[in-house]
C-alpha positions as a Markdown table, in Angstrom:
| # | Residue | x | y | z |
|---|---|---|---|---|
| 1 | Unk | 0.0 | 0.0 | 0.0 |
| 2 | Unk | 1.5 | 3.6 | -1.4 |
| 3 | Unk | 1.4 | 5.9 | 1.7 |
| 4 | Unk | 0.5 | 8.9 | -0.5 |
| 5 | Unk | 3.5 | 10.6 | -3.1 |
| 6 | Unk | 6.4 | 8.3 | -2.4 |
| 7 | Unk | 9.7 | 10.0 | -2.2 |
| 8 | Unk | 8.8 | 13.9 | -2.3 |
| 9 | Unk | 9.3 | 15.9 | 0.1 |
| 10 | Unk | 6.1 | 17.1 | 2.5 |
| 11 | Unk | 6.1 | 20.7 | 0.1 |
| 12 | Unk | 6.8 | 18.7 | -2.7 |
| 13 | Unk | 4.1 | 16.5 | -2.1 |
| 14 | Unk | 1.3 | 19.2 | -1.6 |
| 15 | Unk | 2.2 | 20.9 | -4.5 |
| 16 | Unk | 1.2 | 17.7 | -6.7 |
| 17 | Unk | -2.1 | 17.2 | -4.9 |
| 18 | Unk | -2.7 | 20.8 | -5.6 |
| 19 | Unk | -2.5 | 19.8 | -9.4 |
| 20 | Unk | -4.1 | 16.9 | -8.8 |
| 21 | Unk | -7.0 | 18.7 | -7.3 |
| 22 | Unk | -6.9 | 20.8 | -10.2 |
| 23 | Unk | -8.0 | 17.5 | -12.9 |
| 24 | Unk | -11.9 | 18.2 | -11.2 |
| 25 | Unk | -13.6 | 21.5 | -12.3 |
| 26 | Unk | -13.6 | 23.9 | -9.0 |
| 27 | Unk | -17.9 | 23.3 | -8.4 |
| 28 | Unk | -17.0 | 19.5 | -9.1 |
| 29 | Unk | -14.4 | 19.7 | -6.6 |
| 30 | Unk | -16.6 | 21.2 | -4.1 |
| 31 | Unk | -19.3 | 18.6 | -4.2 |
| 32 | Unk | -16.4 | 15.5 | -4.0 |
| 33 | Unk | -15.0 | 17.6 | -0.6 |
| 34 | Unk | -18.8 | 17.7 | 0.5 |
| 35 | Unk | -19.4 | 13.9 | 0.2 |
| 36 | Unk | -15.8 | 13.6 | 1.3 |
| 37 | Unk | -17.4 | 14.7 | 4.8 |
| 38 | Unk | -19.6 | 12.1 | 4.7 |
| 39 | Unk | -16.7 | 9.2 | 4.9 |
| 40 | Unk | -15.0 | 11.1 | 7.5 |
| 41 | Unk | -18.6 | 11.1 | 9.3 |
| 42 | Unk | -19.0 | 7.5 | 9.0 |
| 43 | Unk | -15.0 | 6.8 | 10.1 |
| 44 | Unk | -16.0 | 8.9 | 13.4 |
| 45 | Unk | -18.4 | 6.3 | 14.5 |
| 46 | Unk | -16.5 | 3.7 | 14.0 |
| 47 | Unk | -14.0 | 2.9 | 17.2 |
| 48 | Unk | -11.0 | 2.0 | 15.1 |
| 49 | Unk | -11.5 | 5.0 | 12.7 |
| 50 | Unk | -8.7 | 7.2 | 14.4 |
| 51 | Unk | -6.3 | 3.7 | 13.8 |
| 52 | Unk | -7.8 | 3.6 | 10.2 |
| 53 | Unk | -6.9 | 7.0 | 9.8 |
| 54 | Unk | -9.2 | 9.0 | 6.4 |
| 55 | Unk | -6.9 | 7.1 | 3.6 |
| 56 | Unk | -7.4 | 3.7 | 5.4 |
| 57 | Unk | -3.4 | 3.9 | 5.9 |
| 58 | Unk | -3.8 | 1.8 | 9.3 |
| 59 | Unk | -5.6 | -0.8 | 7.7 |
| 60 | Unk | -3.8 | -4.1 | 7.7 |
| 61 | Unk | -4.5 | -5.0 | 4.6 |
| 62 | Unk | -6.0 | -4.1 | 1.0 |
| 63 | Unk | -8.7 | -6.7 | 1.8 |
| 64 | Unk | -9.3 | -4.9 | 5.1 |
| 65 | Unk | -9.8 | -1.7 | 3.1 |
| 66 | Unk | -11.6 | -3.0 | 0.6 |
| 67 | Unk | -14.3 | -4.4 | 3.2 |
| 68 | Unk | -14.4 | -1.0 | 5.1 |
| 69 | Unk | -15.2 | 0.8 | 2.3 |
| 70 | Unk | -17.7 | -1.8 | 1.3 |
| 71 | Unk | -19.3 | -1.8 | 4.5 |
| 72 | Unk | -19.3 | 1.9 | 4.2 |
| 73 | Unk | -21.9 | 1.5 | 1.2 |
| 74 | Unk | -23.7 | -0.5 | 3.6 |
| 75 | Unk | -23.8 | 2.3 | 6.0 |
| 76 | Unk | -24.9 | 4.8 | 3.9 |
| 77 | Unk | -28.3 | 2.8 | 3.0 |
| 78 | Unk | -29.0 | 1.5 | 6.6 |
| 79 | Unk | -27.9 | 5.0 | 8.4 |
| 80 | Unk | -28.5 | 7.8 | 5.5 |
| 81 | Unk | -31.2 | 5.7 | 3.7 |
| 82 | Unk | -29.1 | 6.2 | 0.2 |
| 83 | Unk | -29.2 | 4.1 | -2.8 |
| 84 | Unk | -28.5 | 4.1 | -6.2 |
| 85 | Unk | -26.6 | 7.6 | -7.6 |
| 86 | Unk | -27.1 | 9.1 | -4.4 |
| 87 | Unk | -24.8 | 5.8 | -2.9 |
| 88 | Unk | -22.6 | 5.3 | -5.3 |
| 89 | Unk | -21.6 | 8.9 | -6.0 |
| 90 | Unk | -20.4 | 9.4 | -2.7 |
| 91 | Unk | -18.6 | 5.5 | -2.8 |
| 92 | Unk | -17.1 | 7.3 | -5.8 |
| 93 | Unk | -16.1 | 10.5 | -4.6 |
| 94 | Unk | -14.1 | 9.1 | -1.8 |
| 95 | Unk | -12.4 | 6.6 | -4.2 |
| 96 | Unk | -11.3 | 10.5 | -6.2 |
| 97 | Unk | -10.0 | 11.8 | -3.1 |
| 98 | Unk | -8.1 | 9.0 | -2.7 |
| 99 | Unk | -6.2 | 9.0 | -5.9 |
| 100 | Unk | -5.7 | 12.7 | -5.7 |
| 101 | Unk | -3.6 | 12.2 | -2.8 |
| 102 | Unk | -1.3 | 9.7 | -4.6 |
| 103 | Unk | -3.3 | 6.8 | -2.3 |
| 104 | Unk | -2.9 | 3.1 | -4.2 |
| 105 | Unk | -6.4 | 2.3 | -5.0 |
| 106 | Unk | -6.3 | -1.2 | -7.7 |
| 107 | Unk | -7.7 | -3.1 | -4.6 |
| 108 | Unk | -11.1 | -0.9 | -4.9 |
| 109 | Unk | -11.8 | -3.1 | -8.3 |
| 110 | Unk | -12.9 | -5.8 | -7.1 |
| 111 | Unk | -15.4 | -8.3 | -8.0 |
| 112 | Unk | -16.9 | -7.6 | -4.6 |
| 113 | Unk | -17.8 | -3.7 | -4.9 |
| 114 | Unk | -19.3 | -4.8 | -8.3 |
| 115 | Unk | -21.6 | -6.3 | -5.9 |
| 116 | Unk | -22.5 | -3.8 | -3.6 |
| 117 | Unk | -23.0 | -1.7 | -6.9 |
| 118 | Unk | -25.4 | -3.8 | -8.1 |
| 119 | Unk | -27.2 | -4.3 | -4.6 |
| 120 | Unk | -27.0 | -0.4 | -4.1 |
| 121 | Unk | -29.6 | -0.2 | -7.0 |
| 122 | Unk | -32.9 | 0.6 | -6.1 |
| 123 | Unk | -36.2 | -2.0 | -6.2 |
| 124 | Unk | -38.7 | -1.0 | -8.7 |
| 125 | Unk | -41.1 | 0.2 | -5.5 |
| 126 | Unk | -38.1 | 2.5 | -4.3 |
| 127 | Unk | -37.0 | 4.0 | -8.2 |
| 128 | Unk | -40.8 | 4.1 | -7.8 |
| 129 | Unk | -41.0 | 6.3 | -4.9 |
| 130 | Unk | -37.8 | 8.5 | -6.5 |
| 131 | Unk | -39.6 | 9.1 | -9.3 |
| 132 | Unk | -42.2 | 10.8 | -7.3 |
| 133 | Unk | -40.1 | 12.7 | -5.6 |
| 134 | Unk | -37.9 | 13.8 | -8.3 |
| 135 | Unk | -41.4 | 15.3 | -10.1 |
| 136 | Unk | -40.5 | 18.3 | -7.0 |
| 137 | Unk | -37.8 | 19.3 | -8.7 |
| 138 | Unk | -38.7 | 18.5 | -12.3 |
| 139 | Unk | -38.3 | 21.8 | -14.8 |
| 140 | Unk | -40.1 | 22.1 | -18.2 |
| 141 | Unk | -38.6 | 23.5 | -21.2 |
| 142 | Unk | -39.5 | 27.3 | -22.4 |
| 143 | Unk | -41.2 | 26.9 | -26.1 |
| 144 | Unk | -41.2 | 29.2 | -29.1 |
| 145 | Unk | -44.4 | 30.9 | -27.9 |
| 146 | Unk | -43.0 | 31.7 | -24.9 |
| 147 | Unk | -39.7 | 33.0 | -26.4 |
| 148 | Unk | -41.7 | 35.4 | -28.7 |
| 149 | Unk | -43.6 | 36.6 | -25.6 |
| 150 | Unk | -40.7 | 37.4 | -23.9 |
| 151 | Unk | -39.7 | 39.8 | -26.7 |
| 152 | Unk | -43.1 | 41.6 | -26.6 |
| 153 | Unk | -42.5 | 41.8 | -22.7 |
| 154 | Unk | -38.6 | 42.9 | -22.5 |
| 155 | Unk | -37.9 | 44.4 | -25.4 |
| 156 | Unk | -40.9 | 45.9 | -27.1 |
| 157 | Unk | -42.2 | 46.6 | -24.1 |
| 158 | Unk | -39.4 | 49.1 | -22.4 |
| 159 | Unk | -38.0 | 51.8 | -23.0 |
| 160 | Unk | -34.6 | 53.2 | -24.4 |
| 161 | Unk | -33.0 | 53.7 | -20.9 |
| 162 | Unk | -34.3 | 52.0 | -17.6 |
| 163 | Unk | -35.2 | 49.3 | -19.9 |
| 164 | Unk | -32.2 | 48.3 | -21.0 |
| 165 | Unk | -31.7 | 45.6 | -17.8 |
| 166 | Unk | -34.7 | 44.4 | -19.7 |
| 167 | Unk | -33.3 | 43.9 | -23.2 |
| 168 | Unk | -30.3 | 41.9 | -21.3 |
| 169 | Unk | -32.9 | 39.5 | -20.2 |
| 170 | Unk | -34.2 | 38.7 | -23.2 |
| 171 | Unk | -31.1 | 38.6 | -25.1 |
| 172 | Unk | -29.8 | 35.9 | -22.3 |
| 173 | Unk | -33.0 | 34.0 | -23.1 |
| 174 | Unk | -32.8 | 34.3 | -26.8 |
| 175 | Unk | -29.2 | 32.9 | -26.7 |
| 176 | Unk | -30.0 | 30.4 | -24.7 |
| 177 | Unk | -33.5 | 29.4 | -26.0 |
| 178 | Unk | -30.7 | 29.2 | -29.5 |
| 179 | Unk | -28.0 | 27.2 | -28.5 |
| 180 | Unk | -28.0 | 25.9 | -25.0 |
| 181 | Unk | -25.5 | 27.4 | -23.4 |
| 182 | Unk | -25.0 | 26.7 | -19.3 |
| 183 | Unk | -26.7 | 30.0 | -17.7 |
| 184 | Unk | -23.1 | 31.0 | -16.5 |
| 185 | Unk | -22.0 | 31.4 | -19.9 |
| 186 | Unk | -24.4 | 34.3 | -20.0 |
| 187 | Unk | -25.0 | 36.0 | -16.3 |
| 188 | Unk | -23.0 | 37.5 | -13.9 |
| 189 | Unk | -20.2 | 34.9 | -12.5 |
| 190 | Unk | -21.3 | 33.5 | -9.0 |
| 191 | Unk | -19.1 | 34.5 | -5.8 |
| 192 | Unk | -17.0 | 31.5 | -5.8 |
| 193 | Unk | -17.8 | 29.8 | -8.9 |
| 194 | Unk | -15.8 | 29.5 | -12.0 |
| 195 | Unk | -16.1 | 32.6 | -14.3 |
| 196 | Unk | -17.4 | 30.9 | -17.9 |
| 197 | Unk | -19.1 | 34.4 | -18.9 |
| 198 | Unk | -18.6 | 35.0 | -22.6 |
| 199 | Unk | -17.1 | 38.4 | -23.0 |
| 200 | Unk | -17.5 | 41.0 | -26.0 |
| 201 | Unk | -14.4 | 39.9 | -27.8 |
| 202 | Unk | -15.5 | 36.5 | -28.1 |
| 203 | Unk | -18.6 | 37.7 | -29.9 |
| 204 | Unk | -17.8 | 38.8 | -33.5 |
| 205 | Unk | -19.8 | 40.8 | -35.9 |
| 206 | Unk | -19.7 | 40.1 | -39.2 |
| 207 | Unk | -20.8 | 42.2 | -42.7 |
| 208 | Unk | -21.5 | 41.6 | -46.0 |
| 209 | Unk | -18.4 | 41.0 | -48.1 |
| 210 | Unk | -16.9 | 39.3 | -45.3 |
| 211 | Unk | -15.0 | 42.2 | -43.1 |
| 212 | Unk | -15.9 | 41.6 | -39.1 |
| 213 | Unk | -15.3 | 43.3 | -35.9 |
| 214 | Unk | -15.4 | 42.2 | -32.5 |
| 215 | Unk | -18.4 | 43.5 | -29.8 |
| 216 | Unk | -16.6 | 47.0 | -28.4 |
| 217 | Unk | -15.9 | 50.8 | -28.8 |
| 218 | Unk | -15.1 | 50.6 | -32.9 |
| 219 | Unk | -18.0 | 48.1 | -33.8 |
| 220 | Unk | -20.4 | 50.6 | -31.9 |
| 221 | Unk | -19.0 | 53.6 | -33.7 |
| 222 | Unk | -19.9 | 51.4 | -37.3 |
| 223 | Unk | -22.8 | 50.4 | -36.2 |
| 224 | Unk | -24.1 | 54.2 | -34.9 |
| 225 | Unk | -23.1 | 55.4 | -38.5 |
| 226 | Unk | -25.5 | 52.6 | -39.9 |
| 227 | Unk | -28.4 | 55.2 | -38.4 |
| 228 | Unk | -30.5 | 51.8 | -37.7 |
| 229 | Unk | -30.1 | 49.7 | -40.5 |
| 230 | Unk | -28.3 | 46.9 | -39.6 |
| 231 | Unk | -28.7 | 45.0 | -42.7 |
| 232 | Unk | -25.3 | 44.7 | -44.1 |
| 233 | Unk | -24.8 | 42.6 | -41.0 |
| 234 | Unk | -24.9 | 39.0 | -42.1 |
| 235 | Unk | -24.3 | 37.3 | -38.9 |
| 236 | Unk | -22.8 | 37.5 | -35.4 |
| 237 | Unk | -20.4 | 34.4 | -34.7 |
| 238 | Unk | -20.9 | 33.8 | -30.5 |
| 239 | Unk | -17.2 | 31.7 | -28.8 |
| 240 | Unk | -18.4 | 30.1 | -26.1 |
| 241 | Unk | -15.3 | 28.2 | -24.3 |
| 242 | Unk | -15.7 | 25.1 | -21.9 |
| 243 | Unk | -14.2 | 22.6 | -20.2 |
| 244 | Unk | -17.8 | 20.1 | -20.6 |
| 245 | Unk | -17.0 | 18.6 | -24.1 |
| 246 | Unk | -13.4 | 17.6 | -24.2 |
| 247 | Unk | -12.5 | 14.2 | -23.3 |
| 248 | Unk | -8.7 | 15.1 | -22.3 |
| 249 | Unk | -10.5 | 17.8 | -19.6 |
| 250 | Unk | -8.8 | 20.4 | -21.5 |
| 251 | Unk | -11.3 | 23.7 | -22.7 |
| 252 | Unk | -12.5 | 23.7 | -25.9 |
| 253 | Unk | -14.1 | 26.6 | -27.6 |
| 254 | Unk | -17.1 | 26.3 | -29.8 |
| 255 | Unk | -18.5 | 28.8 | -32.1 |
| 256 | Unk | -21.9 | 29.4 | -32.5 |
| 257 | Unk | -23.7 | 31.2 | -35.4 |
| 258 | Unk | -26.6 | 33.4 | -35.2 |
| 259 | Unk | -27.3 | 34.1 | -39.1 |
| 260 | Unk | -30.6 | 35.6 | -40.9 |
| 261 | Unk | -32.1 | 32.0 | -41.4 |
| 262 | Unk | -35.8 | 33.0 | -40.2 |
| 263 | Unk | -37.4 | 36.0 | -39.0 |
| 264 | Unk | -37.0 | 35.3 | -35.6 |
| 265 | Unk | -33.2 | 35.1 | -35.8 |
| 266 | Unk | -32.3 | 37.7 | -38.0 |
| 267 | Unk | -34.1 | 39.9 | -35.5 |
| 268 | Unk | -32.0 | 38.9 | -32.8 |
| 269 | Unk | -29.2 | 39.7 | -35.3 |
| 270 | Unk | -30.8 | 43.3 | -35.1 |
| 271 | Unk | -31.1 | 43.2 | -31.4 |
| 272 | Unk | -27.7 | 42.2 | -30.7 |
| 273 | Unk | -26.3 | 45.3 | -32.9 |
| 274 | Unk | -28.8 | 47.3 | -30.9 |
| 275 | Unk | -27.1 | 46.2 | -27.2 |
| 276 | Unk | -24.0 | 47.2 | -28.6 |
| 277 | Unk | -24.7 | 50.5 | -29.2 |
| 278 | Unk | -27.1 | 51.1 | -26.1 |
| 279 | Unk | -25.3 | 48.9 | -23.4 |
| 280 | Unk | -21.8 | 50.5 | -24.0 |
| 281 | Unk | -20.0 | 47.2 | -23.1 |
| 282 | Unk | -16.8 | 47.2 | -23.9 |
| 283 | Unk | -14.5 | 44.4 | -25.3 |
| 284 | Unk | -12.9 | 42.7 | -22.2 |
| 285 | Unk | -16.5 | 43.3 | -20.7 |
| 286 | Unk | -18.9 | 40.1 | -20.2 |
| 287 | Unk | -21.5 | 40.5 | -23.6 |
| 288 | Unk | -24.8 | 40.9 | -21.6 |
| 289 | Unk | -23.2 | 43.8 | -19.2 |
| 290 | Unk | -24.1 | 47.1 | -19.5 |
| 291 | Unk | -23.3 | 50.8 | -18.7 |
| 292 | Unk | -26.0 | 52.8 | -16.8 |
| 293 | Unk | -27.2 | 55.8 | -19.7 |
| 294 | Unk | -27.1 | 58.7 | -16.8 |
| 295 | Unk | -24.6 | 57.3 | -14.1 |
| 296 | Unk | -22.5 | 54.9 | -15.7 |
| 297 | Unk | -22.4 | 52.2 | -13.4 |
| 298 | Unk | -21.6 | 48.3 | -14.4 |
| 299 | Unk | -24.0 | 46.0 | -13.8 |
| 300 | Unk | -24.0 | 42.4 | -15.7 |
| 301 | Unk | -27.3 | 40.3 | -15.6 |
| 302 | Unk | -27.6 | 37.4 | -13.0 |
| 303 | Unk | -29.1 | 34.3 | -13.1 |
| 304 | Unk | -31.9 | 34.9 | -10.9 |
| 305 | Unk | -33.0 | 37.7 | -13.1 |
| 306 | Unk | -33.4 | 35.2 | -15.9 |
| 307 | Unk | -34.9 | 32.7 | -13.5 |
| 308 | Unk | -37.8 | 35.1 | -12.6 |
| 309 | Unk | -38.3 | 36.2 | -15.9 |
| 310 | Unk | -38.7 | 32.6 | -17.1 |
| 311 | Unk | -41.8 | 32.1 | -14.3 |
| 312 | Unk | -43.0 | 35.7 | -15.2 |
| 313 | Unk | -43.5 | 34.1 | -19.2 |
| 314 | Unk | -44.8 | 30.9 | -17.4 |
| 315 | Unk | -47.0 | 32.8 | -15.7 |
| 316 | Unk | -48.3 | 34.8 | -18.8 |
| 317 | Unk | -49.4 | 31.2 | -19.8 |
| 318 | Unk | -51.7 | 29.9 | -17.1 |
| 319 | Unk | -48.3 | 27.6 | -16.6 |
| 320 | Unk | -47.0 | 27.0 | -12.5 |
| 321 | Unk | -44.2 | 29.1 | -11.9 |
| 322 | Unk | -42.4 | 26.7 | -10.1 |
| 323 | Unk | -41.9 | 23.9 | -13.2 |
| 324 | Unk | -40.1 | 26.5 | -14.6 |
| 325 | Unk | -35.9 | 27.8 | -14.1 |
| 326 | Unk | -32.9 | 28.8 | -15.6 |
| 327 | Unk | -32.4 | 25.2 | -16.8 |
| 328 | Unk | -35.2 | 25.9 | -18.5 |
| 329 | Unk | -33.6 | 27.3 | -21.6 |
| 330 | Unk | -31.0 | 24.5 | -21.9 |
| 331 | Unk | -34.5 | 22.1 | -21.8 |
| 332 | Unk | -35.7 | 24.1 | -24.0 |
| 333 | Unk | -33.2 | 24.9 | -26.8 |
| 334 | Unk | -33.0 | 20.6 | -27.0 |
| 335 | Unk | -36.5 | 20.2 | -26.8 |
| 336 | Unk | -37.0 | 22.1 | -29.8 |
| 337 | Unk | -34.2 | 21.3 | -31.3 |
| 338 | Unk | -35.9 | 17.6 | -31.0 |
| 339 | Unk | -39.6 | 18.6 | -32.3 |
| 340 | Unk | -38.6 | 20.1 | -35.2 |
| 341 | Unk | -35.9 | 17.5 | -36.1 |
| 342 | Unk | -32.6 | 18.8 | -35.6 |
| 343 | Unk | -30.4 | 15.3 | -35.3 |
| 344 | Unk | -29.3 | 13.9 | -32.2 |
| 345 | Unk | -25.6 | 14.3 | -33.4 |
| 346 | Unk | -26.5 | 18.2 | -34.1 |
| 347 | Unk | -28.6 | 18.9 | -30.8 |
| 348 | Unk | -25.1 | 17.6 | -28.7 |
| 349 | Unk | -22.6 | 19.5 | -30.9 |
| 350 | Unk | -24.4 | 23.1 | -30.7 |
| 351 | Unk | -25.6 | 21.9 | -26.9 |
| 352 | Unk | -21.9 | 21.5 | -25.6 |
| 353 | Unk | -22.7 | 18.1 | -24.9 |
| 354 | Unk | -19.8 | 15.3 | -26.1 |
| 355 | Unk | -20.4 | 13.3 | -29.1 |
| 356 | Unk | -21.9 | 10.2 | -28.0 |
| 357 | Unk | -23.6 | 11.6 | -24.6 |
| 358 | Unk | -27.1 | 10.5 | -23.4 |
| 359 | Unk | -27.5 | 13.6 | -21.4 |
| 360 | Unk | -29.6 | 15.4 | -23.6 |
| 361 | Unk | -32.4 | 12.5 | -24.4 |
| 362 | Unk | -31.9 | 11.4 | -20.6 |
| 363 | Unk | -32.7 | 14.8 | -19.2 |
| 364 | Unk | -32.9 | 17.7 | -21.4 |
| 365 | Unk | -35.5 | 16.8 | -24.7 |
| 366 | Unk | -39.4 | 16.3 | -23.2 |
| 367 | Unk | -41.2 | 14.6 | -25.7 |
| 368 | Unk | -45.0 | 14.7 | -26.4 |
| 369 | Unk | -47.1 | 13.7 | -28.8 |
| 370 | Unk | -44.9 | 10.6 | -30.2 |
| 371 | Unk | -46.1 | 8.5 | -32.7 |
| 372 | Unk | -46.8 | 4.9 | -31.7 |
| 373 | Unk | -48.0 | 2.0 | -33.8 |
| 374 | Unk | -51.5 | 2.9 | -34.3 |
| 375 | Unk | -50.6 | 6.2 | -35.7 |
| 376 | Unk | -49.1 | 4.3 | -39.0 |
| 377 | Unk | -51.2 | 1.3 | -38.5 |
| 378 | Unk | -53.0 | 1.0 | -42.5 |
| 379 | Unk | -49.8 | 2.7 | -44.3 |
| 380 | Unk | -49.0 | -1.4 | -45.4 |
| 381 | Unk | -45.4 | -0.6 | -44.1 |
| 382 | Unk | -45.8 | -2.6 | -41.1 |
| 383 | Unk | -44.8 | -6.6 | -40.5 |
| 384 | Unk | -46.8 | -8.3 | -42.8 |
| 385 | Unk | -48.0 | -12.1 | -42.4 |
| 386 | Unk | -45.1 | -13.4 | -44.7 |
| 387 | Unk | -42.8 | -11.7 | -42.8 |
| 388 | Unk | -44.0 | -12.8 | -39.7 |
| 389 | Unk | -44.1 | -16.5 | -41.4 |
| 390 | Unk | -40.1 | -16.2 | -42.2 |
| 391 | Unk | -40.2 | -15.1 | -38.6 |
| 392 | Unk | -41.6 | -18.4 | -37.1 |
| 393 | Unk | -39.8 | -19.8 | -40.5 |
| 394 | Unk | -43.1 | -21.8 | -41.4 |
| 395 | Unk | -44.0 | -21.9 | -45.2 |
| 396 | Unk | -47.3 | -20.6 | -46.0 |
């Protein structure tokens, strides 16, 4: 058994696990150091647990270890009442923390946590009873209704100045109703949390005959001299940079396109060359910040503001306010990417999502209205009675 990062020094050592720490994203991190808590829990009620010590070091054996952490499953079903994701996440978590401290971990795969896998999986009454309780915190997609309302309400609807706070909101949603960008790609970074904001010089402008200019002070002046016709924009080319889709955890950067392809586009085309002029955001600015019109202060929209207007368009429908969120959009851009049959492959590339992911059918696209066989029963394309002859290979 490795005792940690053989043959460095203790400085040398830390250093490494500081890397180490580094392979999780920083919220990911978080959550492994919270259900990291929940092992050091469990080893506090257990007598030996000081002897043990967190990375099982006292242990006499890797057999020992492997049936402490196994019995530590067990644990967290008897004592938290956990099973399934909930268990095994946390089983999983520790095994992380272990490896991130240079701890030997080949005796974890075993045959036997296989097993307590397998018999951490919920019965069909329990997934039932999840299921039920999961509807609490179920969120429903925004539709294409909804998205044109919330133009009528936030950008129609206000004015020049005040309203511009407004016209950041629905931008957000547009964007994200578009392409299905994470929320924090668009608002306001959150005290503590990574900063994925897209700024203005990752959003590029470009004009007939193929010059371009970044979002900023010399793409305002151009468009100001256009005296409100923005038509010789063709497009406006959005970088979105992650660390989601890249199978090597290192960022990526994907380019989305928002062209003149229907009406509705195109006139966010127009209302994105209006927020340049109007918001005053510069180019190491994030895109949806603006500049107050009479006292100049910053402000960048937040993801609660696009939270409440989401329920404020639910609302407006006779829909409950509470189905609906921020995740919405991301629900919503795959949703009706789905309905109106954008491919699966297409739906994860522009989502963010890697190439072969289930994410997005597992819990992003809501589906209703499917066909089933009765819908096509008649068309004479079904299994005929030869067929199902060669089926049961009898000769008719």
């Amino acid at each position: 058994m490795g005792e940690g990062w053989q043959g460095l020094s203790e400085r040398e050592a830390k250093d490494l696990e500081g890397l180490m720490d580094r392979s999780c994203k920083k919220g990911s991190w978080v959550i492994i150091e919270r259900k990291w808590g929940v092992w050091q829990e469990y080893l506090g009620t257990r007598e030996n647990g000081k002897v043990l010590g967190e990375y099982l070091l006292g242990a006499s054996s890797d057999a020992a270890r492997l049936s402490r952490v196994a019995h530590f499953a067990s644990w967290l079903n008897s004592e938290k009442g956990l099973r399934g994701r909930a268990l095994t996440s946390i089983i999983g978590a520790v095994k992380t923390q272990f490896e991130s401290h240079g701890i030997k971990t080949d005796w974890w795969e075993d045959n036997r946590m296989d097993r307590v896998r397998v018999a951490a999986k919920p019965t069909t009454a329990e997934a039932k009873e999840d299921r039920e309780g999961s509807k609490k915190g179920m969120r429903l997609p925004i539709s294409e209704e909804m998205l044109a309302r919330c133009r009528l309400e936030m950008w129609e609807g206000t004015s020049h100045g005040e309203g511009i706070d407004c016209k950041a909101r629905w931008l957000a949603i547009a964007l994200g109703f578009d392409s299905g960008p994470r929320v924090g790609q668009l608002t306001k970074r959150e005290k503590n949390g990574e900063d994925h904001v897209i700024r203005a010089s990752q959003v590029t402008y470009v004009f007939q005959g193929g010059s371009s200019l970044v979002a900023g002070r010399e793409l305002r002046e151009k468009l100001i001299g256009l005296r409100g016709d923005y038509s010789s924009v063709d497009l406006v080319d959005i970088e979105y940079v992650t660390g989601k889709t890249s199978g090597n955890q290192s960022y990526v950067v994907d380019k989305k396109t928002i062209a003149r392809r229907s009406d509705m586009e195109s006139q966010v085309v127009e209302d994105l060359c209006y927020w340049v002029i109007h918001s005053g955001v510069k180019e190491g600015d994030e895109f949806l910040g603006r500049y107050h019109p009479k006292t100049g202060r910053y402000k960048v929209i937040t993801r609660s503001e696009v939270s409440k207007t989401i329920k404020l368009l639910a609302s407006l429908f006779g829909l409950p306010e509470e189905l609906f969120s921020s995740k919405s959009l991301r629900k919503g851009f795959a949703s009706h990417g789905s309905k109106v049959g954008m491919s699966g492959e297409d739906i994860r590339k522009r989502g963010g999502w890697t190439k072969n992911s289930g994410v997005p059918d597992r819990h992003y696209i809501s589906r209703i209205g499917g066909e089933g066989g009765l819908a096509r029963a008649g068309e004479g394309q079904g299994l005929t009675m030869s067929d199902m002859r060669r089926l049961a290979q009898v000769r008719g």
